[in-house]
N, C-alpha and C positions, 0 to 999 in steps of 0.2 A: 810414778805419780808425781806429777808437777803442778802447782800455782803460781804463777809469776804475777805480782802486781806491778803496774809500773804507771805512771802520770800523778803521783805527787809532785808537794815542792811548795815552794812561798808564793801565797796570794796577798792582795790587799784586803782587806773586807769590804765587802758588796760583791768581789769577784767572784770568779767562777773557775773549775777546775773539772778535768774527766778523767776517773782513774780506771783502768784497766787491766782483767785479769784474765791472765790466758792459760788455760787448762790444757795437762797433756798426759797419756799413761794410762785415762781411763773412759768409759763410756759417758762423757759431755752430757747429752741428753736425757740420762738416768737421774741426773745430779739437781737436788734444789740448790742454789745458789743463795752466799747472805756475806753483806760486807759486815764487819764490826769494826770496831775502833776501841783503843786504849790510850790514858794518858798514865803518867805514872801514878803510882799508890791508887789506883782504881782499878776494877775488872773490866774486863772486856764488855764491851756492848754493844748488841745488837744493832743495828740500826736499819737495816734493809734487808729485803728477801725478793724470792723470785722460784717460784714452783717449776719443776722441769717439766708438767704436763699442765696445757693452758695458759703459763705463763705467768698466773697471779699474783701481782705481788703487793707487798707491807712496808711497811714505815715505821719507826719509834718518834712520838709525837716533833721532839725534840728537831728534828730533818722534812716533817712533811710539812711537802708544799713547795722546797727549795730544794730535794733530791730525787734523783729519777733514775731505778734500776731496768738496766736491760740484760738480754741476753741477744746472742748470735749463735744459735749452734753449730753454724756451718764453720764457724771459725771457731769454736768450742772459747767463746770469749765472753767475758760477765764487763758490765758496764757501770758505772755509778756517776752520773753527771749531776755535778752540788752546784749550785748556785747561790746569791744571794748572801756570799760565804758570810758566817761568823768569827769572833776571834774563841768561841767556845769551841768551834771545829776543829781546833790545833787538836792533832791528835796521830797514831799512827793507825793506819784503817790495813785491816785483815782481810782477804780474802776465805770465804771455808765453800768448801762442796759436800754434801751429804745425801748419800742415795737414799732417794725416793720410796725403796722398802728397807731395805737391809742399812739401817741406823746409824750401825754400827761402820762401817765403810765414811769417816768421815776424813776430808783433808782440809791444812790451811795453808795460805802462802807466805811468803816472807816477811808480808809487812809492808808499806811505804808511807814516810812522812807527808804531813799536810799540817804545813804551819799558814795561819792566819794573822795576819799581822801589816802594820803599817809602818 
């Protein structure tokens, strides 16, 4: 089981970034998808989802309106395109996968920086 995030990096603020995470090792389709993000001395946070049946998806106040989760399944790939970046965005954003019955079957990826900044 794999998550690979990759399309962090340094924006300006007002920019824009697309991070992408590609999944491999398990049934794609099965899996809700959700980016989180952490900075240091803070927990993880939620910040985006994406249901693996319908495709529905969430926002934590804080990103809506200025982030936009997708998925691809045929390329078993999760999306998060931010916009309108903040310098509150600095953060390192999570990839996780968690099956749609069985809870328990959860994965996260490595991580990739997103610094905001001018």
């Amino acid at each position: 089981v794999q998550l690979v995030e990759s399309g962090g990096g340094l924006v300006q603020p007002g920019g824009s970034l697309r991070l992408s995470c590609a999944a491999s090792g398990f049934a794609f389709s099965w899996y809700d998808m959700s980016w989180y993000r952490q900075t240091p001395g803070k927990e993880r946070e939620l910040i985006s989802s994406i249901t693996s049946v319908g495709g529905g998806t969430a926002y934590a106040d804080s990103v809506k309106g200025r982030f936009t989760i997708s998925r691809d399944n045929a390329k078993n790939t999760v999306y998060l395109q931010m916009n309108n970046m903040k310098s509150e965005d600095t953060a390192v954003y999570y990839c996780n996968a968690k099956h749609r019955v069985i809870r328990a079957r959860d994965y996260w990826g490595q991580g990739t920086q997103v610094t905001v900044s001018s």
